[in-house]
KOLMAR-235272 format. One record per residue (C-alpha): residue number from 1; residue in three letters; y, x, z. Coordinates in steps of 0.25 Angstrom, whole numbers. Example, Ala and Ser with C-alpha at 12.3 -4.5 7.8 and 13.67 -1.06 7.14 Angstrom:
<sites>
<num:1, residuo:ALA, y:-18, x:49, z:31>
<num:2, residuo:SER, y:-4, x:55, z:29>
</sites>
This chain:
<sites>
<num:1, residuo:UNK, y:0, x:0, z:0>
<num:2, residuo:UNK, y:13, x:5, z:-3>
<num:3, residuo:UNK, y:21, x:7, z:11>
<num:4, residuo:UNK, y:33, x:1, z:7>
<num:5, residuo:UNK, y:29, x:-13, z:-2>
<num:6, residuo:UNK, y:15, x:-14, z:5>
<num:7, residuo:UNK, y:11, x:-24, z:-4>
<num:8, residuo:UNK, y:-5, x:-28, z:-6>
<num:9, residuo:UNK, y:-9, x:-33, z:-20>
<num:10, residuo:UNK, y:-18, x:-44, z:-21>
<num:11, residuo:UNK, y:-32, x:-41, z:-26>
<num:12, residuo:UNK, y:-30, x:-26, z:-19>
<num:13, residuo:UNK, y:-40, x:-21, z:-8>
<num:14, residuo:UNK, y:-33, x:-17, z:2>
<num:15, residuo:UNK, y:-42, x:-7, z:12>
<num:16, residuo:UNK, y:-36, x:-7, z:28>
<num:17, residuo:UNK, y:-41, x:5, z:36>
<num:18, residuo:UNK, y:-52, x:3, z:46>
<num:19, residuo:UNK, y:-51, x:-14, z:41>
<num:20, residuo:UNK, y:-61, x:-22, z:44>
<num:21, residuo:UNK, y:-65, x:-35, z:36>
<num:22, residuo:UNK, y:-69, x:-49, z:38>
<num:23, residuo:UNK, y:-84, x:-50, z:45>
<num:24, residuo:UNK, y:-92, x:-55, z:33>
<num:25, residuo:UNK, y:-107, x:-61, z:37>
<num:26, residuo:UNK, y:-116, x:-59, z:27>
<num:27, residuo:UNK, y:-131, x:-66, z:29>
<num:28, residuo:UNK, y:-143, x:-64, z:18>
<num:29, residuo:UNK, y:-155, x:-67, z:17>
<num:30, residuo:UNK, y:-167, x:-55, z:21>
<num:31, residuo:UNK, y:-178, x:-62, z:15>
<num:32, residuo:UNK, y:-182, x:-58, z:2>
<num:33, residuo:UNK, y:-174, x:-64, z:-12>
<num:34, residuo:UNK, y:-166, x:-56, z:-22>
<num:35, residuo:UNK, y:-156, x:-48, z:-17>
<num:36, residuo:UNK, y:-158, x:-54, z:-4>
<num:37, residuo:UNK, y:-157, x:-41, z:4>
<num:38, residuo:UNK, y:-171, x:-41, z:8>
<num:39, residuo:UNK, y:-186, x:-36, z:1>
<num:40, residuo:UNK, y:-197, x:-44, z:-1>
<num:41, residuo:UNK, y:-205, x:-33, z:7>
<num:42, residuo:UNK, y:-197, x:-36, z:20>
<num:43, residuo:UNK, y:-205, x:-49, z:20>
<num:44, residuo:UNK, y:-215, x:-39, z:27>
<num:45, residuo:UNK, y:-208, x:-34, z:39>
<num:46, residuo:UNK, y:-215, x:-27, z:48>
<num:47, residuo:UNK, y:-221, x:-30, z:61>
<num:48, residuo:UNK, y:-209, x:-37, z:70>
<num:49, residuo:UNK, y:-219, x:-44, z:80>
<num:50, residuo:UNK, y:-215, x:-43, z:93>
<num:51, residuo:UNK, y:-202, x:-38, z:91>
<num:52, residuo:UNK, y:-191, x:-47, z:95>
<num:53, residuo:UNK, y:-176, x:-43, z:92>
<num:54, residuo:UNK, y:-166, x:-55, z:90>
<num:55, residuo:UNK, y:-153, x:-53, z:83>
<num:56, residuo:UNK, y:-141, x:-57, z:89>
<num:57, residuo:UNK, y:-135, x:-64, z:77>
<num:58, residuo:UNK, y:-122, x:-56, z:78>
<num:59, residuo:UNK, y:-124, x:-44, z:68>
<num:60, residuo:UNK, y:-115, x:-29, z:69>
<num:61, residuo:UNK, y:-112, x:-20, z:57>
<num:62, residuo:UNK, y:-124, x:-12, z:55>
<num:63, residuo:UNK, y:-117, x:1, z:51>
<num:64, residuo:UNK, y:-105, x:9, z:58>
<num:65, residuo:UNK, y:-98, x:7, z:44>
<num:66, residuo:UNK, y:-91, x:-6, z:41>
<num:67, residuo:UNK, y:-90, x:-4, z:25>
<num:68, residuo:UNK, y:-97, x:-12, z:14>
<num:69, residuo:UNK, y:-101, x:-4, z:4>
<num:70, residuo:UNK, y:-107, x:-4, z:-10>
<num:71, residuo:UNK, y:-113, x:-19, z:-12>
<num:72, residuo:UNK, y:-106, x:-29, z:-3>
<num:73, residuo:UNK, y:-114, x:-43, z:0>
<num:74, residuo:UNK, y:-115, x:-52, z:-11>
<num:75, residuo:UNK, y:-126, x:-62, z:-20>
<num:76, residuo:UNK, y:-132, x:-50, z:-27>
<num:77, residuo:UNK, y:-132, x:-40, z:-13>
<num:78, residuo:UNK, y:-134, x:-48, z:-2>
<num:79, residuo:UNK, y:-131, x:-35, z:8>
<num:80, residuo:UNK, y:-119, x:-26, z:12>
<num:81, residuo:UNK, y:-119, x:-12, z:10>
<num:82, residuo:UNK, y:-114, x:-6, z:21>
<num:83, residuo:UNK, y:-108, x:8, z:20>
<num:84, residuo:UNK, y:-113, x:17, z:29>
<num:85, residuo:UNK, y:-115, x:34, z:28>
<num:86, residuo:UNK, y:-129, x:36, z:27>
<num:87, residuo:UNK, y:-135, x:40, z:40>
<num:88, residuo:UNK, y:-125, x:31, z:46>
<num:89, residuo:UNK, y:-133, x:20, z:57>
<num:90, residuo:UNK, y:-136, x:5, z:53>
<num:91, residuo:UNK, y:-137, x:-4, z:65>
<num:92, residuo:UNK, y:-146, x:-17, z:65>
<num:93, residuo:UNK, y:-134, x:-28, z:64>
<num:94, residuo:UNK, y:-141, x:-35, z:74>
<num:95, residuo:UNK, y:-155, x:-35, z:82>
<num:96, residuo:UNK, y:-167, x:-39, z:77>
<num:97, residuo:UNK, y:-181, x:-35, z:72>
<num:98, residuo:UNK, y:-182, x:-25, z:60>
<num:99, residuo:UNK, y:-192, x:-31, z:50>
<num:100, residuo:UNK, y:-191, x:-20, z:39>
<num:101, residuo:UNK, y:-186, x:-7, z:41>
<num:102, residuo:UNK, y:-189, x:2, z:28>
<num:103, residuo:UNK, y:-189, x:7, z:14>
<num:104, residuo:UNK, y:-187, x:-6, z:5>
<num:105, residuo:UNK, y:-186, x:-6, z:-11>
<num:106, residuo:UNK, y:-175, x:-16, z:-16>
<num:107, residuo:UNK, y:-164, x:-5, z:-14>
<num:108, residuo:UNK, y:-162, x:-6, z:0>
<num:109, residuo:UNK, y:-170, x:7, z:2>
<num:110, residuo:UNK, y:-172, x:8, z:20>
<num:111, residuo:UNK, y:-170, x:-4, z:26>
<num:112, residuo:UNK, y:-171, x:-12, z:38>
<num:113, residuo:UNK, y:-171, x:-27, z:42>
<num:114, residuo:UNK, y:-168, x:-32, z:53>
<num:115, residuo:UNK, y:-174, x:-47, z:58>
<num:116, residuo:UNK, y:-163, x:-53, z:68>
<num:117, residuo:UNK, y:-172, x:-64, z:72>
<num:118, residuo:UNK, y:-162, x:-75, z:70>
<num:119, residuo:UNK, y:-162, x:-77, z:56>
<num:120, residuo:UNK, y:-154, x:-64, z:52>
<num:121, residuo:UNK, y:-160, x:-51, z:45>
<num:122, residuo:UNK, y:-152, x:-37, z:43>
<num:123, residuo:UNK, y:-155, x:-27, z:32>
<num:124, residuo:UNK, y:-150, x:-14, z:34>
<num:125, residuo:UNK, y:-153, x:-6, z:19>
<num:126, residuo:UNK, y:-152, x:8, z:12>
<num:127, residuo:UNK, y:-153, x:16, z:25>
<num:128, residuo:UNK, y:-155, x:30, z:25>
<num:129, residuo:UNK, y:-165, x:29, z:37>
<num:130, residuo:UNK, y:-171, x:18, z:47>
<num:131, residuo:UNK, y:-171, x:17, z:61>
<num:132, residuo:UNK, y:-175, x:5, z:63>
<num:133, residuo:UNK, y:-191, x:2, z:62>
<num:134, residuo:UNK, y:-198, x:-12, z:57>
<num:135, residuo:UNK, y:-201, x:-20, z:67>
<num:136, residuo:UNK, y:-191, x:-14, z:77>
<num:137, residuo:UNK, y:-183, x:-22, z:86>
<num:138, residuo:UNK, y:-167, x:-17, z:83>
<num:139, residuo:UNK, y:-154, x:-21, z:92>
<num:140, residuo:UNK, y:-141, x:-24, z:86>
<num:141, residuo:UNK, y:-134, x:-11, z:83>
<num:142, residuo:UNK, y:-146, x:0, z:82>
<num:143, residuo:UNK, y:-148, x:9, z:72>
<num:144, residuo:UNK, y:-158, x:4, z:63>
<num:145, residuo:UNK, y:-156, x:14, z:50>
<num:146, residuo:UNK, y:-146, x:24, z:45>
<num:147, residuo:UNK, y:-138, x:23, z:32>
<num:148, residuo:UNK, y:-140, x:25, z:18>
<num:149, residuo:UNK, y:-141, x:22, z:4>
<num:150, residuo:UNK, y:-156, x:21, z:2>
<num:151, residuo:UNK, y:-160, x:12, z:-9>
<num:152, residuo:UNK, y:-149, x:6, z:-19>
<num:153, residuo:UNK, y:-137, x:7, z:-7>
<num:154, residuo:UNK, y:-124, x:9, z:-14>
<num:155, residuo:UNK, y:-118, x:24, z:-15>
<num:156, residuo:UNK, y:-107, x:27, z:-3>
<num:157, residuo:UNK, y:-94, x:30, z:-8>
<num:158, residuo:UNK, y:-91, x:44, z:-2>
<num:159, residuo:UNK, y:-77, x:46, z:4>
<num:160, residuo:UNK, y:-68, x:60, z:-1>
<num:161, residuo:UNK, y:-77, x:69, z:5>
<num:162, residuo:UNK, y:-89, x:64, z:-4>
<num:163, residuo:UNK, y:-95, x:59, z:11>
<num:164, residuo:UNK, y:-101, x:47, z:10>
<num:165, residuo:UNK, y:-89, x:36, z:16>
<num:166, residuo:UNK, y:-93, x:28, z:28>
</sites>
């Protein structure tokens, strides 16, 4: 903006310094339809009997990064990409049972899903590494997998310094 006639243009993006935006709620579907998010092969879990783990219905960011990156939610990809360094933690959104935990074709490379137990699954994709196991109970907050862009995760923009930007 020019200091003296701060003027904005309509149509211009306008970027604010440590700005945050509008909470948006996204909810898809984890059971298996195109583009859905999920794989056919999750149908087949792993052993989750015994473990119990409920959700609280209020989810947290799963990453200490706050920025969208690459494909943003919409009909064709129902997910965010959430920029993240790799090696950077991912936290389960929420507590629940983990039903897959995993390499897992259809692009997302290592994955894991979390089952809330009230209706609400989370999938956490193109990790660099998994914490979390299959069957494992998790608690809202804990590291369940470190950052990446395994399978067909979009390339991270890298700041001046050729460093990947976080």
């Amino acid at each position: 903006l020019d200091i003296l006639d701060p003027q904005i243009i309509p149509g211009s993006t306008v970027m604010i310094p440590n700005g945050e935006r509008e909470m948006m709620v996204w909810v898809v579907p984890t059971i298996w339809r195109a583009n859905s998010g999920a794989n056919k092969s999750i149908a087949s879990g792993c052993d989750t009997s015994g473990v119990m783990a409920m959700g609280t219905g209020s989810f947290m960011w799963p990453t200490d990064s706050r920025r969208i990156s690459g494909n943003d939610f919409w009909s064709g990809h129902l997910g965010l990409d959430i920029g993240a360094a790799t090696g950077a933690p991912i936290y389960a959104s929420d507590s629940g049972v983990v039903v897959y935990s995993g390499p897992i074709g259809g692009g997302y490379g290592l994955m894991v899903m979390i089952d809330h137990g009230n209706g609400f699954h989370t999938l956490y994709a193109h990790n660099s590494s998994l914490v979390a196991r299959c069957g494992q109970a998790v608690t809202k907050g804990q590291v369940i997998a470190y950052a990446g862009q395994i399978g067909l995760a979009p390339a991270e923009p890298s700041d001046r310094r050729g460093e990947p930007a976080s």
